[in-house]
Each structure stands twice: as C-alpha cells, then as structure tokens.
N, C-alpha and C positions, 0 to 999 in steps of 0.2 A: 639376325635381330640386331640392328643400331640402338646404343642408348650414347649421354651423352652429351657434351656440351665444352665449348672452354671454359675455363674459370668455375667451374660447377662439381667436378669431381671431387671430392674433398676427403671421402671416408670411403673407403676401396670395399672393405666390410657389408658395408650396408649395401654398396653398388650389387656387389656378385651374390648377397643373399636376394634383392631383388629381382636380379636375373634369375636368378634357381627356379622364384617362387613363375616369373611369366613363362618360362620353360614348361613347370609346369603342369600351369593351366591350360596353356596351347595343347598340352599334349593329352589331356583330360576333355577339352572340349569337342572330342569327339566331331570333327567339320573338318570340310574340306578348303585349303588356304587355296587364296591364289598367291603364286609365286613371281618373283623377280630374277631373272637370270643374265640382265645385259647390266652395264656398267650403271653407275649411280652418279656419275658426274660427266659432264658439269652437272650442279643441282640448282635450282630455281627458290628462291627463297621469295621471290615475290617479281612481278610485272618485268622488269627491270632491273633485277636484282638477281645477274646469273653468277657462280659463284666460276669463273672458269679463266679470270685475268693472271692466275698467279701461274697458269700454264706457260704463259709467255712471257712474266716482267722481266728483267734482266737477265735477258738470253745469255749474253757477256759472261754473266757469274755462275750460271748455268752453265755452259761448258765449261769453265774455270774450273767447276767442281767436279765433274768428269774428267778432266785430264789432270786433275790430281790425286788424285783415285790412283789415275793410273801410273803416277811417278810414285806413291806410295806401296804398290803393290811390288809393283818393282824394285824398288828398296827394301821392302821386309825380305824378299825371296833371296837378291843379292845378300844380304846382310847374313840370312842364314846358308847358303851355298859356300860361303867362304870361311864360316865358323868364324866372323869375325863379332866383337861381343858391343855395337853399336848401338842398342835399343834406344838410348837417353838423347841419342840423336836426330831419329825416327820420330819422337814424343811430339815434335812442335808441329808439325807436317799431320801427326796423327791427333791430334787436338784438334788444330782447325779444321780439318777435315769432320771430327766430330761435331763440331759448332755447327759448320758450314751446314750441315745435312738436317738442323734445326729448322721445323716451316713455317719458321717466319727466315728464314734466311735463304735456301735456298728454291726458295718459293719468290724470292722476288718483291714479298710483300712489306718490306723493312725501309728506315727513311736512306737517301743516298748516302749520308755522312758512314750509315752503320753496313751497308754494303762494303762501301772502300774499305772498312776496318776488315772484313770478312777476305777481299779482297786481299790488301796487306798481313793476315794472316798467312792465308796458303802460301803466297810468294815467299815469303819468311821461314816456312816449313819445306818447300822447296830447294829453297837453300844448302839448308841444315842438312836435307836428304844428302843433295850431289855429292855433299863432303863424304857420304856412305858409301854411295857408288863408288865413285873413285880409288876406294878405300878396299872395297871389294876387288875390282878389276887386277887391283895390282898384286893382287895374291891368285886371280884365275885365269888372267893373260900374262903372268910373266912367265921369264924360260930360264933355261937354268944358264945356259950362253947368250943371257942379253945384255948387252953393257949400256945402249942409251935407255935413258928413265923411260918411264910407261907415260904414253900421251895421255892428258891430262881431258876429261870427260866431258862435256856442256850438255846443257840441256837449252833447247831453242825454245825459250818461254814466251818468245812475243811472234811466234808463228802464225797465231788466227790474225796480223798484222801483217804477213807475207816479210814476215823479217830475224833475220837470225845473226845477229853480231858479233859473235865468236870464230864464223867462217868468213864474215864480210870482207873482201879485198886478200881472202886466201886464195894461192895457187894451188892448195889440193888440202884437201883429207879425209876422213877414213868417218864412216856413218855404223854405229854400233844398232844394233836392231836387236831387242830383248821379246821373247816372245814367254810372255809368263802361264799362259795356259799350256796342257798336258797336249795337243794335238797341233797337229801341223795346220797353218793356219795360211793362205792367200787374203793379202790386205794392199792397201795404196801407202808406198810410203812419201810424205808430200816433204820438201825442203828446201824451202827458200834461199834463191842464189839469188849475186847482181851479175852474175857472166856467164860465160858456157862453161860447162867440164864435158870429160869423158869418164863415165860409169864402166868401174872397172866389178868384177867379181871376187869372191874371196882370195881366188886362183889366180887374178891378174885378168881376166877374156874382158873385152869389151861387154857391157850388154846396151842393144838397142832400146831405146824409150820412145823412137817414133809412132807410138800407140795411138795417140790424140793429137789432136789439132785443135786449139783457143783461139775464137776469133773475138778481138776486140773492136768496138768503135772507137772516135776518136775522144770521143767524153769520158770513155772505159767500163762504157759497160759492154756485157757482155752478149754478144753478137749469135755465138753458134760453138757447140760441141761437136766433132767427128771423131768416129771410130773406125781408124783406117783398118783395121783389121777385118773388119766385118761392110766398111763403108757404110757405114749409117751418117748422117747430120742431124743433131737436135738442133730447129732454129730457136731462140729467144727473140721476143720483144718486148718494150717496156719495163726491160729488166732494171732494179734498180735499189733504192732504198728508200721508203714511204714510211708516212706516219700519219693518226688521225687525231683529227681536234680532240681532244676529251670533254665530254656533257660533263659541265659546272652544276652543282645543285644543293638542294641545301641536306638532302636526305629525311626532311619532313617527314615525306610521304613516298611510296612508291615509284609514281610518276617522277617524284625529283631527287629520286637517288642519281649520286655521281658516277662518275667512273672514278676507278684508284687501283689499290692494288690487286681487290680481289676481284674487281669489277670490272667487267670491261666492255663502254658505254659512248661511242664514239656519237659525236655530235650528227655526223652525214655518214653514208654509208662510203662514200667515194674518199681515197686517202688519196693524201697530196706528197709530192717529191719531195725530200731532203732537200735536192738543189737543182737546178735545172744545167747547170757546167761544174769540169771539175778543175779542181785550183791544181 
C-alpha cells in the first residue's frame, strides 16, 4: 500500500494511525484484491509526464557515487584492520557520501552549480581517505628489515577519463588491489597507461594480457571487440556519443509538459551526434 507525497508528510502520527485504520478495512472487507507484482516505475503521471528522466541525468555523478562508495568502504576496513584510530578522517568522505545519496542529488535531478558542489564534496572526502590508507599500509606492509620508506599510495581519480597522473611517464610500479568482500572474487582490473609495461605477479612471473583486442577507427570510436581466447568479435557501428533535443513547454497542460530532470521528453525520437570528428 503507497501513501504519500513530497512536502505533505508532516505528522508521522496521524500518517501510521491512518494506515492501521486502511489495513484494516482491507482486511475486513472480505473481497478479493487484484494484485500488483512487477515494478512501479517509471510511473506515468499524465500523457507526457513519465517520471523515468532521473534514471539517467548525470551519469557522471552517478558513478562518482559508486566509486566512492567504494574508496569509502575501503577506508573503514583498512582503518580498522590496522587498529589505527582514523575515523575524524573518514567523516568528510562519509558525509558526502551521505549527502550525495539524497534524491535530489544523486538522481541527477538538482541545478548544475549544486551537482559540482556534490561533486567537489566527494573528491574532497577522497582525499581526506588516501591520507587513511596510506596510513594503514604502513603498519600492514611493513617488515621488520625494511630500511626504504613504504611507497606512498594514489588512487586514480580521473580514470573514467582514461587517465591516471601519478603513474604518467613512470618506468614502473606496483598496483595494490584491495578486495573488501569475504570471497574470492574474478573482476577486470582497468589502468590507464601512456606506454607499454610488463605485468609482472606478486612473485615477479610475467602474466599475459593478450586477452582482447580494441579496434579503433580513425575518429575513435570504436570499431570491434575480440576474445582471442574463445575468438569471438563483437562488431560496433555508429558507436558513439548522442544526445536529444529537449521538448520546451510551458507545462500548462499535459500535452506541454517539458522535459527536465524528472522527465524525459525529447523533441524527435532520432538523437543526434555530439560531433561528427574528433579534435
């Protein structure tokens, strides 16, 4: 049973003796319901008016908030596997993250200015983490005969940009892989270089990554996936990054509801390229 509304909840009280009372009568009125058993959204508020845009606004901040999630989780586990007493550190990371998870924010439905702020938060809380980590490590990888300092930790924040500045124009180093769940997990680990290495193992063995093959065109998009292991090719075409006009309206009426944040109400059905070359 939904009840319900923004801005309308006011008195919790009255809410749940309400509900007591439609529980029930449902349950007194002796009849047979029909039921509902698939999803309730998107939901349809009118002609035009589907509510399903905040699915997809700012994908960007959408995964922002998922990979700090995941630098946060990582941090509390570290912080307590080393008995080191860091929480005041953790706070600013775990705040925004609290914020972030508010739906108007990471719904995508908020104005640009208060995105970046959401934005600038996490990176800020991120921060604050590394100094954790770091902090951690040097208590769980040192040795009792090490004389050089413990290397000093990064986290590749602008990797969904295929870029990681702390390795850029290095001749080697060392990739820590934290796995915070209780089972052994098979995952892709992805890390942006500008030149070749050799992958070595914990033990020093080479290991192969000739797995796939990325075929680009000359524009850069992309062309074709293979799995030499198994030789399969996924072809692509018209790969690329698109967008659509948004229907202007005044929201009168049905018919002229807009598109926006919660709406999503494209002018044509056909989306048109970002750019047709790339700089």
């Amino acid at each position: 049973m939904t009840v319900g509304s923004d801005f309308e909840n006011e008195n919790a009280n009255e809410w749940y003796k309400n509900l007591d009372k439609l529980i029930r009568y449902v349950n007194q009125a002796n009849r047979i319901w029909t039921t509902k058993t698939n999803d309730f959204f998107p939901m349809s508020l009118a002609t035009h008016g589907i509510l399903n845009d905040y699915f997809t606004s700012r994908p960007a901040l959408k995964r922002y908030e998922c990979h700090s999630n995941n630098i946060l989780q990582v941090t509390r586990q570290l912080n307590g596997f080393s008995n080191n007493t860091l929480r005041s550190a953790i706070f600013p990371l775990s705040e925004a993250m609290g914020i972030g998870q508010h739906h108007d924010a990471v719904s995508g439905a908020e104005k640009q200015y208060v995105a970046n702020d959401y934005a600038q938060r996490l990176s800020q809380g991120a921060d604050a983490a590394l100094y954790v980590i770091n902090e951690a490590y040097k208590k769980l990888l040192s040795k009792a005969d090490q004389s050089l300092p413990m290397s000093t930790q990064y986290l590749c924040q602008f990797s969904n940009i295929s870029e990681c500045l702390p390795i850029e124009r290095q001749d080697s180093f060392t990739l820590t892989i934290w796995n915070p769940t209780i089972q052994q997990i098979d995952n892709l680990i992805r890390v942006p270089v500008t030149k070749q290495y050799k992958i070595r193992s914990p033990t020093g063995e080479t290991i192969a990554i000739d797995h796939l093959r990325v075929e680009f065109d000359d524009q850069g998009n992309l062309n074709s996936i293979t799995n030499r292991d198994k030789n399969i090719t996924l072809q692509f075409s018209a790969q690329g990054l698109y967008w659509y006009t948004s229907f202007q309206g005044s929201n009168s009426r049905p018919e002229f509801q807009s598109s926006g944040a919660y709406y999503f109400r494209p002018l044509k059905s056909n989306p048109l390229p970002v750019s047709s070359a790339r700089n």
